[in-house]
C-alpha positions in Angstrom: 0.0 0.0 0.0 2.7 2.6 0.5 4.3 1.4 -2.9 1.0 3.1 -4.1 0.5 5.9 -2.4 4.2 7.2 -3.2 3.0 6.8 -7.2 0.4 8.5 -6.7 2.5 11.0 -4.8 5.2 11.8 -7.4 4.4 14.3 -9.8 5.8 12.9 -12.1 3.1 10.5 -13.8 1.2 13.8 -14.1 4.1 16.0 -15.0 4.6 12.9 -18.4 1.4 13.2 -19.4 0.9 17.1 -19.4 3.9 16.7 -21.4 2.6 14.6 -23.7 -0.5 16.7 -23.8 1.6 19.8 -24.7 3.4 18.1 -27.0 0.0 17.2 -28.9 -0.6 21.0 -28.4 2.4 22.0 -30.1 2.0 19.5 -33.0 -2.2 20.5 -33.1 -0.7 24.6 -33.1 2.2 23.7 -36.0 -0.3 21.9 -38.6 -2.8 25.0 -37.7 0.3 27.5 -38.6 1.2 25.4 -41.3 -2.7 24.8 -43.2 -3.0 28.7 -42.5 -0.3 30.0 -45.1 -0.5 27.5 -46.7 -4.2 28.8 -47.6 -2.5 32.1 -47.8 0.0 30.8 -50.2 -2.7 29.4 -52.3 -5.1 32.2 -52.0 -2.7 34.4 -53.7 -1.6 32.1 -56.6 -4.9 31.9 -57.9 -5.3 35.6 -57.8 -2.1 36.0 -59.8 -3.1 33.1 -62.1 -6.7 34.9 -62.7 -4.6 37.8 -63.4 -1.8 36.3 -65.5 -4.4 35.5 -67.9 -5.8 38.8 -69.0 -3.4 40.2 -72.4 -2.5 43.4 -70.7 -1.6 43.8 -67.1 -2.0 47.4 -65.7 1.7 49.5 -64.9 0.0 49.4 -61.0 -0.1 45.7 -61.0 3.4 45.0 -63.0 4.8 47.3 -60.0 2.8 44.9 -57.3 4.6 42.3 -59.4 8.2 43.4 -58.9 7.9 43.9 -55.5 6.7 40.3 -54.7 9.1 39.0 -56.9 12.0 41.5 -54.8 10.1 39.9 -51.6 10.3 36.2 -52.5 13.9 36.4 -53.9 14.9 37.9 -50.8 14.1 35.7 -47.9 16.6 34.4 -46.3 16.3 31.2 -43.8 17.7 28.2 -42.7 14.7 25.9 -42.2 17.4 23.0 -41.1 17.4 25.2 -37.6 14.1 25.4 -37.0 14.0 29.3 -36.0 10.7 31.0 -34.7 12.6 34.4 -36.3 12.2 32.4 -40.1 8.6 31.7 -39.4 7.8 34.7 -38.3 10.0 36.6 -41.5 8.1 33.7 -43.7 4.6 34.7 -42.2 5.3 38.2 -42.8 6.4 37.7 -47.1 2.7 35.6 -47.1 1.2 38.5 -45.3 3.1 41.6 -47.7 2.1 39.2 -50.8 -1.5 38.3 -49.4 -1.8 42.6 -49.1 -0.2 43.3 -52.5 -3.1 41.7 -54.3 -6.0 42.1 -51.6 -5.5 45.7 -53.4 -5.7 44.7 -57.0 
């Protein structure tokens, strides 16, 4: 009986499975993060598509153009390191891109 009541004492049966759960979390929040730009990233190629296929494209729109190719041929990240900072500079080329042609 004391065998069990020092299990059920230690923490750390509990602490392993909140850290399972928060792993779970984590993996639930990445594929989320992931989907999301994803989306993002799709969202915007079809707009460019739908717009790539009209004969003439405006001098306002060849502009947006340069400056998402200038943003995409620009990023610089090591995904082999995993960094929050080349997430967050990734998430921010989706978002400029996502804005460039939210205004066309």
């Amino acid at each position: 009986m004391k065998a069990d009541q020092e299990t059920e004492a230690s923490p750390m049966k509990s602490l392993l499975q909140e850290l399972d759960a928060f792993r779970a979390l984590f993996r639930a929040s990445i594929k989320g993060y992931a989907s999301r730009l994803d989306g993002e990233m799709s969202a915007v190629r079809t707009r460019l598509e739908a717009v790539g296929a009209t004969e003439t494209i405006p001098a306002a729109k060849l502009r947006d153009i340069r400056e998402m190719l200038t943003l995409l041929r620009h990023v610089e990240v090591k995904p082999e390191k995993g960094r929050r900072k080349d997430l967050k500079k990734l998430d921010s080329v989706v978002g400029d891109l996502t804005i460039l042609v939210e205004n066309w």
